[in-house]
C-alpha positions in Angstrom: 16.4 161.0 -34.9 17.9 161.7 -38.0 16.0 161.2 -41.3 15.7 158.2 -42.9 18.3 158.0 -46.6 16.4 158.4 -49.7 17.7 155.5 -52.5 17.0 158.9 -55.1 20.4 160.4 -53.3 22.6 157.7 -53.4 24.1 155.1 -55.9 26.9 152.7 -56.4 26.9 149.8 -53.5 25.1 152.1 -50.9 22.3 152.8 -53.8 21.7 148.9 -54.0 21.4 148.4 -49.2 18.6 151.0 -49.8 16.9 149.1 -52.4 17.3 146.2 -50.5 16.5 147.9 -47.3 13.2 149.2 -49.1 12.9 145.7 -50.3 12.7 144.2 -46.4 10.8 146.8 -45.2 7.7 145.9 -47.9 7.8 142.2 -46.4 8.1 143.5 -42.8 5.3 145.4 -43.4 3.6 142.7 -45.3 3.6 145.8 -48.6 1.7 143.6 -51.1 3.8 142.7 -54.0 7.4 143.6 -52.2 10.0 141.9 -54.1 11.9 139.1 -51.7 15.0 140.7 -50.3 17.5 138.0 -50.8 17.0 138.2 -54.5 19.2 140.8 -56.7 18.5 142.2 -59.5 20.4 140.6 -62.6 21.9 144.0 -63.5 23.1 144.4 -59.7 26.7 144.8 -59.0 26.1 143.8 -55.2 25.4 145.8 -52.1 28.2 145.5 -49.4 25.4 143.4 -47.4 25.6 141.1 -50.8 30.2 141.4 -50.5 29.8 139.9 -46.7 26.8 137.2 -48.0 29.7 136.1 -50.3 32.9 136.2 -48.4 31.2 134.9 -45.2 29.5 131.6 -47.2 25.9 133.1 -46.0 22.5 131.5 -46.8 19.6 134.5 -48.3 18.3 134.0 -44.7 21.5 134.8 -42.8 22.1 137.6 -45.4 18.7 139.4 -44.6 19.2 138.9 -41.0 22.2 140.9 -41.1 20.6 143.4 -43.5 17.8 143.7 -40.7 20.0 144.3 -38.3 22.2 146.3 -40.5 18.8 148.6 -41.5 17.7 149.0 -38.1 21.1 151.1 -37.6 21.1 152.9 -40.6 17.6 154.2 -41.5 15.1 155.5 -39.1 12.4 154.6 -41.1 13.0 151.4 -41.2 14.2 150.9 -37.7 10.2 152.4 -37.0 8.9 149.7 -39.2 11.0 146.8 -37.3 9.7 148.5 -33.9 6.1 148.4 -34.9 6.0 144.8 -36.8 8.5 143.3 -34.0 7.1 145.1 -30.7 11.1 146.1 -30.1 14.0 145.7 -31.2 14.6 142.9 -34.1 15.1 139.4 -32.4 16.0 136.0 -33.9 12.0 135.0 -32.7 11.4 137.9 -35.0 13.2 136.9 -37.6 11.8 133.6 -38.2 8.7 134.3 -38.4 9.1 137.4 -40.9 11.9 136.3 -43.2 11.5 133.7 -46.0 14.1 130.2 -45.7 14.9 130.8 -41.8 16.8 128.1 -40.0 17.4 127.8 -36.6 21.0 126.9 -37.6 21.8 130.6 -38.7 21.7 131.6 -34.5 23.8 128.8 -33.5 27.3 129.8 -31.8 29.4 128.0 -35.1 26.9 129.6 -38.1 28.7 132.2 -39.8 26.5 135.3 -38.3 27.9 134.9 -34.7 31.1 132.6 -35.5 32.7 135.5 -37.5 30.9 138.1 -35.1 28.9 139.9 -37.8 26.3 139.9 -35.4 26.2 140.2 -31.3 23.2 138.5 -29.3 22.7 140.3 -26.0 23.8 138.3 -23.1 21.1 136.7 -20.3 18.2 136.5 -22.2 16.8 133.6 -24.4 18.3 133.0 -28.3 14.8 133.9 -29.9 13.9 136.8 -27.7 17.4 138.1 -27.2 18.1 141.6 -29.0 20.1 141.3 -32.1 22.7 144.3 -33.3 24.9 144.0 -36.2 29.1 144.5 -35.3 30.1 148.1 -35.6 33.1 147.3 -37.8 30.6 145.2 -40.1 27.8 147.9 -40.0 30.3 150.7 -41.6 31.4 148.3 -44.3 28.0 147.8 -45.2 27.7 151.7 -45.3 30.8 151.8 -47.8 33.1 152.9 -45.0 36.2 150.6 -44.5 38.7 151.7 -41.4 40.6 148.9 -39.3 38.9 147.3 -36.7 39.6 149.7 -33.4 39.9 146.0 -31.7 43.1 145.7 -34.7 44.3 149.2 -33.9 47.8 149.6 -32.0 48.8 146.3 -33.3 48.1 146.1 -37.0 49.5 148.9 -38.8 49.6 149.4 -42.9 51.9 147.7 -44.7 53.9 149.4 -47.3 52.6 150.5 -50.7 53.8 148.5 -53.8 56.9 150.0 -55.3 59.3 148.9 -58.0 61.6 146.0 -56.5 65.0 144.7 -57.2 65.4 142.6 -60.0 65.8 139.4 -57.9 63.0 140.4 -55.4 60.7 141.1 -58.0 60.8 137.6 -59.0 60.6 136.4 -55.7 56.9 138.0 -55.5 56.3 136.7 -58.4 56.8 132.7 -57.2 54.9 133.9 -54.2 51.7 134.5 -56.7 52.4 131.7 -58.6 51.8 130.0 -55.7 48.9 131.4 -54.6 47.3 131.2 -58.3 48.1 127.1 -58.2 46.3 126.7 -54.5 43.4 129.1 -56.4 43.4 126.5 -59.4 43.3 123.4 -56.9 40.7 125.3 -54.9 42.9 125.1 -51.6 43.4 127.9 -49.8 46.4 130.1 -50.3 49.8 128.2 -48.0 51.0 130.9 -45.6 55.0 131.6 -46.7 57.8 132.6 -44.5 60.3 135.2 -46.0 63.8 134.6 -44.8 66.3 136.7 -44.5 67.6 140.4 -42.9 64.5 142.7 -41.6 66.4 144.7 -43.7 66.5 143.1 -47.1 63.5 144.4 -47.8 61.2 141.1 -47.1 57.8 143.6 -46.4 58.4 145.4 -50.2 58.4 141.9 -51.9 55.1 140.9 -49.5 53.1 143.8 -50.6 54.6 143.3 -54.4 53.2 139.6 -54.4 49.7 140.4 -52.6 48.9 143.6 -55.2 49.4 140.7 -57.8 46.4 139.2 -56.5 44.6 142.3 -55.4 45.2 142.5 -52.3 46.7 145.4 -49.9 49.3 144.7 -46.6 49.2 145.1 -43.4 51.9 144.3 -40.5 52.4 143.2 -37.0 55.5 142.7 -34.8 55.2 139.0 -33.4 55.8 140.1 -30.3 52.2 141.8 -30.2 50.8 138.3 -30.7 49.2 136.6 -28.2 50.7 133.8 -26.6 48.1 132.0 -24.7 46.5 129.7 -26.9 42.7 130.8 -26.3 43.8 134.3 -27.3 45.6 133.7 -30.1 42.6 131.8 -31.4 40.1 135.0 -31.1 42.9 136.9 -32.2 43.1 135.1 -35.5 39.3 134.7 -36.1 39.1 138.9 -35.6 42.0 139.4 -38.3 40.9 137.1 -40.3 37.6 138.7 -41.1 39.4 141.9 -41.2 40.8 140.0 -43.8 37.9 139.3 -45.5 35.9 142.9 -45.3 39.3 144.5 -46.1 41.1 142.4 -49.1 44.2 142.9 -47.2 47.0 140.0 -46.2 49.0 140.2 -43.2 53.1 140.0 -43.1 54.2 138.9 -39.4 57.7 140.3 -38.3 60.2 138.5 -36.0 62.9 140.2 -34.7 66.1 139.1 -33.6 65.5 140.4 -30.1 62.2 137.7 -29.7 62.5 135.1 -27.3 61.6 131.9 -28.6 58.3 132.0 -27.0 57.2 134.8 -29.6 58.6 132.8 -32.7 56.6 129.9 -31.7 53.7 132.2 -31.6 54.9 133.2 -34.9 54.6 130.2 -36.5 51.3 128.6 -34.4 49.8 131.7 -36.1 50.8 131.4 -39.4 49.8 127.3 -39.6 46.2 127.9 -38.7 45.4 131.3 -39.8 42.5 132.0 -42.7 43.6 134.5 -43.9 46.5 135.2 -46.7 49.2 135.3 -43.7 52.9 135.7 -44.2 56.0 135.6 -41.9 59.3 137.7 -42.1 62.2 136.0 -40.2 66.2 135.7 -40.4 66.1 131.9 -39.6 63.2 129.9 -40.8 60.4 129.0 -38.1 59.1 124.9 -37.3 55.3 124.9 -37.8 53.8 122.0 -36.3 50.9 122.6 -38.8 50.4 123.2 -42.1 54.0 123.4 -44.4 55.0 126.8 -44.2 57.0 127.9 -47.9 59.9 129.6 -47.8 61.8 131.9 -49.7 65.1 133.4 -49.5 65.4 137.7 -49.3 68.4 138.2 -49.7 69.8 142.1 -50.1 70.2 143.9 -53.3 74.0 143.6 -54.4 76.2 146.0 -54.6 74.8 146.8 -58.4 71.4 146.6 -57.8 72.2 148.6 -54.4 73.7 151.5 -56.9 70.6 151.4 -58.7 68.1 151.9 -55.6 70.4 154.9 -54.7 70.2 156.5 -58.4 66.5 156.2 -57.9 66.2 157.4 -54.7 68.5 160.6 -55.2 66.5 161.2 -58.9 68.6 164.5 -60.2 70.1 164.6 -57.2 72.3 161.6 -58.3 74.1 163.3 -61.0 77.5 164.0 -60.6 77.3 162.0 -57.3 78.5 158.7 -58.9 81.8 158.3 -56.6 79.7 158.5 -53.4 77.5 156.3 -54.9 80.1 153.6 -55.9 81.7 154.5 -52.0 79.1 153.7 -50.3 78.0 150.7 -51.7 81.5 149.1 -51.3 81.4 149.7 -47.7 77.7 150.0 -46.3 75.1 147.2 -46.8 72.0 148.7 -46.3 68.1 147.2 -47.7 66.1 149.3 -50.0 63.9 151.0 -47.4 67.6 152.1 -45.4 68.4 153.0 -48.5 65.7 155.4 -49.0 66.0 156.4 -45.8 69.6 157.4 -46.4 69.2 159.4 -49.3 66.4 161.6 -47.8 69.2 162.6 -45.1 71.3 163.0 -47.9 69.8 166.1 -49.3 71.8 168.3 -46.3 74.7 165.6 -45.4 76.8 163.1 -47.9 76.2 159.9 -48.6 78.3 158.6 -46.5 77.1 160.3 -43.1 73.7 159.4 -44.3 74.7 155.8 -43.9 76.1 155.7 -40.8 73.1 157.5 -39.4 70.8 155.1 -40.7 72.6 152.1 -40.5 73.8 152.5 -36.5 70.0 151.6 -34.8 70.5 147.9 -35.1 73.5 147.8 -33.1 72.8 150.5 -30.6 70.8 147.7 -28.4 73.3 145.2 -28.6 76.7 146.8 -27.6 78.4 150.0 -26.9 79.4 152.6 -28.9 82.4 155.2 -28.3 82.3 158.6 -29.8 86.0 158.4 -31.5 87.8 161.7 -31.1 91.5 160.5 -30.8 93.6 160.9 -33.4 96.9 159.5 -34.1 99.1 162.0 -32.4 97.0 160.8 -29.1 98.7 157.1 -29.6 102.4 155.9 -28.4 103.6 152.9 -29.7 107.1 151.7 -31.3 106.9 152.5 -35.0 106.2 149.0 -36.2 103.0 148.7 -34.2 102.0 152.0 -35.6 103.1 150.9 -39.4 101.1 147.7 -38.8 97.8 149.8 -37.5 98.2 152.1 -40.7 98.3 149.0 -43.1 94.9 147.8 -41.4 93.6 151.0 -42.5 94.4 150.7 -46.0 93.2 147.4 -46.1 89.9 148.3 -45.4 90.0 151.2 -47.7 91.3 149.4 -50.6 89.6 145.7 -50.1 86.8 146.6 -52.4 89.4 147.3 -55.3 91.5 144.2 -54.7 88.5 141.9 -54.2 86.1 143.0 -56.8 88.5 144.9 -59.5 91.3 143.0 -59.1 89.7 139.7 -59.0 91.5 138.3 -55.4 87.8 137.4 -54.0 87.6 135.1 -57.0 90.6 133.0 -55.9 88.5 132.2 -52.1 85.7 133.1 -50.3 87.0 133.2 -47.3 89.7 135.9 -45.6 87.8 138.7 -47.0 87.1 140.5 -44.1 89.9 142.1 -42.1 90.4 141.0 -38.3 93.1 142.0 -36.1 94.2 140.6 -32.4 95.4 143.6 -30.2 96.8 142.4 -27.5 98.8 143.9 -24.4 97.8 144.8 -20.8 95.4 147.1 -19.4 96.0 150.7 -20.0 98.4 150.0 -23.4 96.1 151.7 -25.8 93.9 149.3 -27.5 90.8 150.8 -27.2 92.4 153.9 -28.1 94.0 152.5 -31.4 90.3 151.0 -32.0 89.1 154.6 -31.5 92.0 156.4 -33.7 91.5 153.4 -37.0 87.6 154.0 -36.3 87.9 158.1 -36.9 90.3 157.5 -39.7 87.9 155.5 -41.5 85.2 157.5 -41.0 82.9 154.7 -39.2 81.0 153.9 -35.6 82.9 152.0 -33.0 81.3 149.9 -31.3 82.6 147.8 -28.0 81.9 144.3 -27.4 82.2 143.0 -24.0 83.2 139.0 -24.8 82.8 138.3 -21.4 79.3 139.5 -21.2 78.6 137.6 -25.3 79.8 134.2 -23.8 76.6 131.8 -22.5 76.9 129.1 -20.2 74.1 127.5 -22.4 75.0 125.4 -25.0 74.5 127.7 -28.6 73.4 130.5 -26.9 76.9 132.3 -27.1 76.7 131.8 -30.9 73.3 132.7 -31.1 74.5 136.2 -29.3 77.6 136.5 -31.6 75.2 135.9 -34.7 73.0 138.9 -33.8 75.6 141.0 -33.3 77.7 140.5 -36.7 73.9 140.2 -38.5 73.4 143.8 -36.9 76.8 145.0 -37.9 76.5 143.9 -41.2 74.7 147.3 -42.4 76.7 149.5 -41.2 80.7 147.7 -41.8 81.6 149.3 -38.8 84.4 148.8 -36.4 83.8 146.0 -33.8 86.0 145.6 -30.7 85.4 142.6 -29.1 87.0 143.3 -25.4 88.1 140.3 -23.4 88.7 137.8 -26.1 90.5 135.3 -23.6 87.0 134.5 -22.4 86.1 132.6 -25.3 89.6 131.9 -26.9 91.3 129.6 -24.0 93.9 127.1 -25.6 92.1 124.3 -26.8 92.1 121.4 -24.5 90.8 117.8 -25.1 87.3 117.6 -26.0 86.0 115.5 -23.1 81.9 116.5 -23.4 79.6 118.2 -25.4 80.3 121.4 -23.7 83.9 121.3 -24.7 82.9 120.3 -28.3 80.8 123.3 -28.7 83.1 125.2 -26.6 85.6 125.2 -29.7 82.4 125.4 -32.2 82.0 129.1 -30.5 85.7 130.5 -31.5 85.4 128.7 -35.2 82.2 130.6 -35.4 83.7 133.8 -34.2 86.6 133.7 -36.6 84.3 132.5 -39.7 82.0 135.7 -38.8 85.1 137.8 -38.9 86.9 136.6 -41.8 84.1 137.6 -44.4 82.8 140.6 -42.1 82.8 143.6 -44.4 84.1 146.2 -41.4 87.1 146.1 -39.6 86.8 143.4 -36.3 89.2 143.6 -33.8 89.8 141.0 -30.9 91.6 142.7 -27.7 93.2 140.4 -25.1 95.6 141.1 -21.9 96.7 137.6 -21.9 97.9 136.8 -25.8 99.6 134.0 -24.5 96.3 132.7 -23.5 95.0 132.3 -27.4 95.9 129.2 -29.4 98.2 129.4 -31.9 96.1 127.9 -34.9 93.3 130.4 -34.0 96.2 133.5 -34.5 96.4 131.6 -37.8 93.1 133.1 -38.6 93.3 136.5 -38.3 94.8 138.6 -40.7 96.8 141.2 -38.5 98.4 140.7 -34.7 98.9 144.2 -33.1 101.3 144.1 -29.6 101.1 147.0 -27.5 103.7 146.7 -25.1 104.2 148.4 -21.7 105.3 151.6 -22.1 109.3 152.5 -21.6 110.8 155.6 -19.9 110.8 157.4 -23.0 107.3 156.2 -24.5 105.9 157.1 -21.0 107.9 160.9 -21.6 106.2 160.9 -24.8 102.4 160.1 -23.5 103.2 162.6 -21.1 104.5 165.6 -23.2 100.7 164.8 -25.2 98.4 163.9 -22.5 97.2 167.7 -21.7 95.7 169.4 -24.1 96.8 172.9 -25.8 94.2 174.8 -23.5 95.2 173.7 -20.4 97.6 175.9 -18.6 100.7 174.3 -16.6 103.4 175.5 -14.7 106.6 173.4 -14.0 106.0 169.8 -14.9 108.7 168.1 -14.8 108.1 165.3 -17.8 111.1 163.2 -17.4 110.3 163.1 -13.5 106.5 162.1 -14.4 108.0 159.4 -16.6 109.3 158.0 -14.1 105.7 157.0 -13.0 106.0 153.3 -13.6 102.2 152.9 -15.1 101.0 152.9 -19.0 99.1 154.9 -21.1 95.6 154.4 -19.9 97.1 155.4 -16.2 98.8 158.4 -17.3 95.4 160.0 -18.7 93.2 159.3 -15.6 96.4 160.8 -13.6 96.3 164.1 -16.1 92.9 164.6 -15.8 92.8 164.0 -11.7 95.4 166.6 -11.8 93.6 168.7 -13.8 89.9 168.8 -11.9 92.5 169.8 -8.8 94.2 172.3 -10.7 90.8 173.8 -12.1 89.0 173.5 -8.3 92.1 175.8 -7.1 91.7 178.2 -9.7 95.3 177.4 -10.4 97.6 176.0 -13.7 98.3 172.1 -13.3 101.6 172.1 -11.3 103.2 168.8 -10.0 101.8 169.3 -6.9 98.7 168.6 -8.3 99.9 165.1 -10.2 101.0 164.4 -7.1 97.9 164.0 -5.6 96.1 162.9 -8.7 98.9 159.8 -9.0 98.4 158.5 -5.3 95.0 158.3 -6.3 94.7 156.4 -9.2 97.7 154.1 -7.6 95.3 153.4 -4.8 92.4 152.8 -7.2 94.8 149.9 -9.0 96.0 148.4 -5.4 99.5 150.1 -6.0 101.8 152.5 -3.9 104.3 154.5 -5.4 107.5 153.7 -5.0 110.7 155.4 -3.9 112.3 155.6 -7.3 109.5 156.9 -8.7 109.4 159.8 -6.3 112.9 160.3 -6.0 113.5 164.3 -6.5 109.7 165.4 -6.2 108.8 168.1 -3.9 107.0 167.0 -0.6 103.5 168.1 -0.4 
């Protein structure tokens, strides 16, 4: 048994539980003259027994029951004294007898003791007899040691520390206080508030910027780590919310746009009944059947106040940096935390590398991305296609300059994005042009499977689209939207709802597109498909036609590379393989697995083979004329 503390050694809060502890023990022991332990004295700051009295509403009787049960843990003296005057452990029977203003209502199930769990009754025994022990959690706050509750652990974690803030966030924290401060002058309790906007606008900076106004610290939890079920939602929110209490802390509830609705639901149930200071970060705003639920709008920094986070995350390592800076923030729309983020990479990497790699999570989960290593020597097309593919290009290069310096964004808001239909039959090279304008402008492609997007459900396909252009909003890179005839059918009469919304879909689409800050590309094998007043819309309309004798000659003089050794090809016999671009390269590198398995150059034995293969893979045979004058093998 360790030996019991000594009030001489200790001072502060734990100073004041012995005294009171000594105080208890004198009328336990019946110590003629003891003081009564629910009185302070008037120079007492409070022991952490007194914090709980007062943030649990207890009576002095309930507030030296817990300090009983509190001593009995912490000093062995004591716990001798309770042994010897109780015959046992301390018991409620116990207690009423040897405390001054007991009630019976201090045991029941709803008094604050048991309702908040500050103490635990052992099961299967009567209420008065039944031994009584304080909650772990409770007993080391009442020792002056605060930790999270290991019942808290794995799904609460610690919210971020107050920093400096936007300009416009920073008063967006302070509105939050104000409102808190008015409930406090009314003497209701503080209105949960829902912060709306991009997880990554930085919604969990201006939480912890409003709750250190009051005093308080964060913490956060996903929504998804909420409990559904009613009954365990409801002992989930009574266990935070004296975690609340003991800790000073506020808790900032993040939705994703992954969640099913079932977790936003919880979302919001959670934030209309909880206690405690609660708050809820979301894109869209949540329907709380309870309580009004505030809301306020966090939007990013703009492109200045984006400058600005960068200067002060670099420090000195901004000077001389201020063209990457002003590149960057033309392009990229990243939060303050990405931001941060992004300049930490930055020490070994530019700016702009350090964006993309911190910008490309958010879209990883939601469609495909290609690793772009063709270039524009790797792409066949009649020279006005290509001319049209370079002035996409330097459209997106220079739309910062002609929007913002040169005043065009000022005449509309919308067109300011840059979309482009490419559109030709399988194998023509559109994903590879997508690929090629991707490397030359330095950012991710990612693939889009339309087919996959569309929803027989009524708002679900733009719910899908939503997410993905919210995603790809960080990191303005390239989107190609594959299969765009399965949402873009010519309009037809709008017979139902399904119809109605149907055309609701492709408006939404094109709207996302036209004010997308990346490049978006549409890619369809059936332009003729598309209605005309939806072309209208997009800014550029690439064809990619089947390739002629002599474009199919030129794909082939390209398709192998410098390293691979070849003997004999005949290129204007392979052009007469009647099969585009996309063909050609699966034929090449067939040939060239055969070539390399015989130890041997590529020959045209080889793209023999490798040609009746792929031809049989597309439920073709190859002609006569497009054999005439090859060898036999």
């Amino acid at each position: 048994m360790t030996a019991p503390w000594s009030a001489s050694r200790l001072d502060g809060p734990q100073g004041e539980l012995i005294a009171a502890l000594d105080a208890l023990r004198g009328l336990i022991a019946r110590t003629p003259g003891a003081p009564a332990p629910g009185k302070r004295a008037a120079t007492s700051t409070g022991s952490a027994i007194d914090q709980i009295a007062d943030r649990f509403a207890l009576t002095p009787f309930e507030r030296d029951l817990l300090l009983l049960c509190a001593g009995v843990e912490l000093d062995a003296a004591f716990a001798e004294t309770v042994r010897v005057a109780a015959g046992g452990p301390p018991t409620f029977g116990f207690a009423l007898a040897a405390l001054p203003g007991a009630h019976w209502s201090a045991i029941t199930p709803t008094g604050p003791l048991r309702y908040w769990r500050l103490i635990e009754l052992a099961a299967g025994q009567a209420v008065t007899t039944a031994p009584l022990r304080i909650d772990e959690r409770v007993l080391h706050f009442a020792a002056g040691v605060s930790h999270l509750d290991e019942r808290l652990q794995g799904l609460v974690r610690a919210g971020p520390a107050p920093t400096a803030l936007p300009e416009a966030h920073d008063l967006i924290a302070e509105r939050i206080a104000a409102l808190w401060s008015a409930a406090d002058r009314r003497g209701a309790a503080w209105p949960a508030v829902q912060l709306i906007g991009d997880p990554d606008a930085g919604g969990a900076a201006v939480a912890a910027a409003a709750c250190a106004a009051k005093g308080l610290g964060l913490n956060l939890i996903r929504a998804a780590d909420l409990p559904v079920a009613i009954t365990e939602r409801t002992g989930f929110e009574r266990l935070w919310a004296r975690e609340a209490a003991l800790s000073d802390s506020a808790l900032l509830v993040e939705t994703f746009d992954a969640d099913p609705p079932e977790t936003l639901r919880a979302a919001a149930a959670f934030a209309a009944v909880s206690r405690a200071v609660t708050l809820v970060a979301c894109r869209e705003p949540l329907r709380s059947e309870g309580r009004p639920l505030p809301r306020f709008e966090v939007a990013k920094p703009g492109r200045i106040e984006q400058a600005a986070l960068w200067r002060r995350a670099l420090g000195d390592a901004a000077a001389g940096r201020e063209d990457e800076i002003e590149r960057v923030v033309s392009h990229f729309d990243l939060g303050p935390a990405a931001i941060a983020s992004a300049a930490a990479l930055a020490e070994t990497a530019p700016l702009w590398a350090a964006c993309r790699d911190q910008s490309r999570g958010q879209l990883d989960d939601l469609a495909q991305r290609i690793e772009t290593t063709a270039g524009w020597e790797d792409l066949v097309l009649p020279g006005t296609e290509a001319d049209i593919l370079r002035e996409i290009v330097a459209n997106v290069r220079q739309r910062t300059k002609l929007y913002d310096h040169w005043g065009f964004a000022g005449k509309s808001n919308r067109g300011l994005g840059v979309s482009a239909l490419f559109a030709g039959t399988s194998g023509t090279g559109k994903t590879l042009a997508g690929e090629i304008l991707a490397r030359e402008l330095e950012l991710d492609l990612f693939r889009i499977d339309l087919s996959q997007v569309v929803s027989k459900y009524i708002g679900e396909t733009e719910k899908n689209l939503r997410r993905v252009f919210d995603a790809a909003e960080a990191a303005g890179a390239v989107l190609l939207f594959d299969e765009a005839d399965a949402l873009f059918g010519k309009r037809t009469e709008v017979k139902d709802s399904h119809d109605r919304y149907a055309n609701l879909e492709v408006s939404y689409l094109l709207q996302r597109m036209e004010c997308y800050r990346g490049l978006a590309i549409l890619t369809t094998n059936l332009p003729q498909a598309i209605d005309p007043a939806f072309k209208r819309r997009l800014r550029f309309i690439v064809q990619f036609p089947f390739p002629d004798v002599a474009e199919r000659a030129e794909i082939w003089r390209r398709v192998f590379p410098k390293a691979t050794p070849t003997e004999g090809l005949e290129i204007d016999q392979l052009a007469q393989l009647n099969v585009p671009g996309g063909n050609i390269r699966n034929i090449a590198l067939g040939a060239a697995f055969l070539a390399a398995d015989a130890d041997s150059a590529v020959t045209m034995a080889h793209v023999r083979r490798a040609a009746r293969a792929e031809y049989a893979k597309i439920g073709r045979t190859m002609t006569g004329a497009e054999l005439v004058g090859w060898a036999q093998t």
